[in-house]
C-alpha positions in Angstrom: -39.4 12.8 50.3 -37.8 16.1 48.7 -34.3 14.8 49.9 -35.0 11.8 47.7 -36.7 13.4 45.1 -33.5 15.6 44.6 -31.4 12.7 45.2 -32.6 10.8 42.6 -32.8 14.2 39.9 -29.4 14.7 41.0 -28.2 11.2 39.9 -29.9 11.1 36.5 -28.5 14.5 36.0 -25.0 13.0 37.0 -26.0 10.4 34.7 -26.7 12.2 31.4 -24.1 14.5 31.2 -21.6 11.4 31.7 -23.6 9.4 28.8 -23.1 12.6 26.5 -19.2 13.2 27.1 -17.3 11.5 24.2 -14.1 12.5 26.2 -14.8 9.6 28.5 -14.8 7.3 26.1 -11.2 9.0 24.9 -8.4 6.1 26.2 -5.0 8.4 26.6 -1.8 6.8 26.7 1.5 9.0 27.7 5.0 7.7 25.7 8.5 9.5 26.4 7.9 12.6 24.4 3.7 12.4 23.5 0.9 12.3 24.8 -2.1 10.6 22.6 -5.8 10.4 23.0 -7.4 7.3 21.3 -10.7 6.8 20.3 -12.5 4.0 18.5 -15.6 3.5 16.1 -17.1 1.7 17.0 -16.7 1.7 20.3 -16.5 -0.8 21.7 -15.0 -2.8 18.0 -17.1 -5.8 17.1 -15.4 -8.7 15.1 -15.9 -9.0 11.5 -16.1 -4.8 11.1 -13.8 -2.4 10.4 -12.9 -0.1 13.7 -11.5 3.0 12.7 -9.0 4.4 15.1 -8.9 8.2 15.5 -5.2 9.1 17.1 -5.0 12.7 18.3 -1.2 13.4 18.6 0.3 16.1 21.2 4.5 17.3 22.5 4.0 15.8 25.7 5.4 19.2 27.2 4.2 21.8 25.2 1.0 20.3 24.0 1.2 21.7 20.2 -0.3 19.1 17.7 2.4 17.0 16.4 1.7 17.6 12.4 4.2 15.9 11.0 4.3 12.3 12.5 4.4 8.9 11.3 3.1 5.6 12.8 1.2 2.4 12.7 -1.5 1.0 14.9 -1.1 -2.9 15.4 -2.9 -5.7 17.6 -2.6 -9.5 18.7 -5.3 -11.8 19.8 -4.6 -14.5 23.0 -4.7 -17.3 19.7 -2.2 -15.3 18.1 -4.0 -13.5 14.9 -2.9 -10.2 13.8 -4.3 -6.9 12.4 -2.5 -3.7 11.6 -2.2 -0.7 9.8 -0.3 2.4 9.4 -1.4 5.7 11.0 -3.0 8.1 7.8 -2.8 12.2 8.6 -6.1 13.3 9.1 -7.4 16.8 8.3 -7.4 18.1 11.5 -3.7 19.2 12.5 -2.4 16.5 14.7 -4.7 13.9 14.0 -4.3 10.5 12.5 -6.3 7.5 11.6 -5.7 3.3 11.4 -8.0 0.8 10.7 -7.8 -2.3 12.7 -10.3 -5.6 11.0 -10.2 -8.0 14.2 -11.8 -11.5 13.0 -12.1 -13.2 16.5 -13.7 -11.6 19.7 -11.9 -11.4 22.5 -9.1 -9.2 24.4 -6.3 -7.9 21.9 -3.5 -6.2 22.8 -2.8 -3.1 20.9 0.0 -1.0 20.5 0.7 2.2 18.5 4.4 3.3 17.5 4.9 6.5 16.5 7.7 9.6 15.8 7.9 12.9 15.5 9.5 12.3 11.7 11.6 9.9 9.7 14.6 11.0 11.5 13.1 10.2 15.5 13.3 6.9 17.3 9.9 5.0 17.5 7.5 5.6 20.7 5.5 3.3 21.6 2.1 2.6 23.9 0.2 -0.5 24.7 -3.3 -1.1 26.0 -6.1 -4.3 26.2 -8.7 -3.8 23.8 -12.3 -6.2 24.5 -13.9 -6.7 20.7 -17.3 -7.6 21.2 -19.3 -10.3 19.0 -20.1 -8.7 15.8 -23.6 -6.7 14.8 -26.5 -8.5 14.9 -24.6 -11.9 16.6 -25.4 -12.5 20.5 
């Protein structure tokens, strides 16, 4: 009974502190030269809503905050509708911010370019994003 009891304590524990980690929710994508950790809010994105993509931007080899960068956040839905925006410095060094409106549920692919400066190619990383039914809608 005590083996159980401590199994089960042991699990719930495991449990909790994964349900109160925000970096698991962090999607990281590598490119040539950065390395970026994406998150989303809300999380998952719901149709008809804004979702506000935070974009935390690092030198791939050094890992120093790239403060400088430009970009734009972009996504396509399987029936072919569009959302985009460009990425927006954000206070903290390194960070940037998009907002993405997605009117249809769904899978979207996304994709973020970005450089280092006006004078650097383009990098650029792709991922599946699910957009749940909006608030309130089953």
């Amino acid at each position: 009974m005590k083996k159980r009891v401590a199994a089960v304590s042991a699990a719930l524990v495991f449990i909790i502190a994964c349900g109160s980690n925000p970096r698991l929710l962090d999607n990281r994508q590598w490119s040539d030269n950065f390395a970026f950790r994406i998150t989303v809010d809300p999380t998952p994105p719901r149709a008809i809503e804004d979702a506000v993509y935070k974009i935390v931007v690092q030198d791939k080899k050094t890992g120093e905050p790239i403060e400088t960068g430009q970009g734009r956040i972009f996504a396509t839905s399987k029936d072919g509708a569009n959302t985009n925006d460009g990425l927006a410095k954000g206070k903290e060094v390194g960070t940037y911010y998009g907002h993405l409106f997605y009117p249809t549920t769904g899978d979207w692919a996304i994709a973020i370019q970005f450089r280092r400066d006006s004078t650097a190619r383009l990098e650029r990383v792709d991922w599946v994003q699910t957009v749940n039914n909006a608030s309130g809608q089953n």
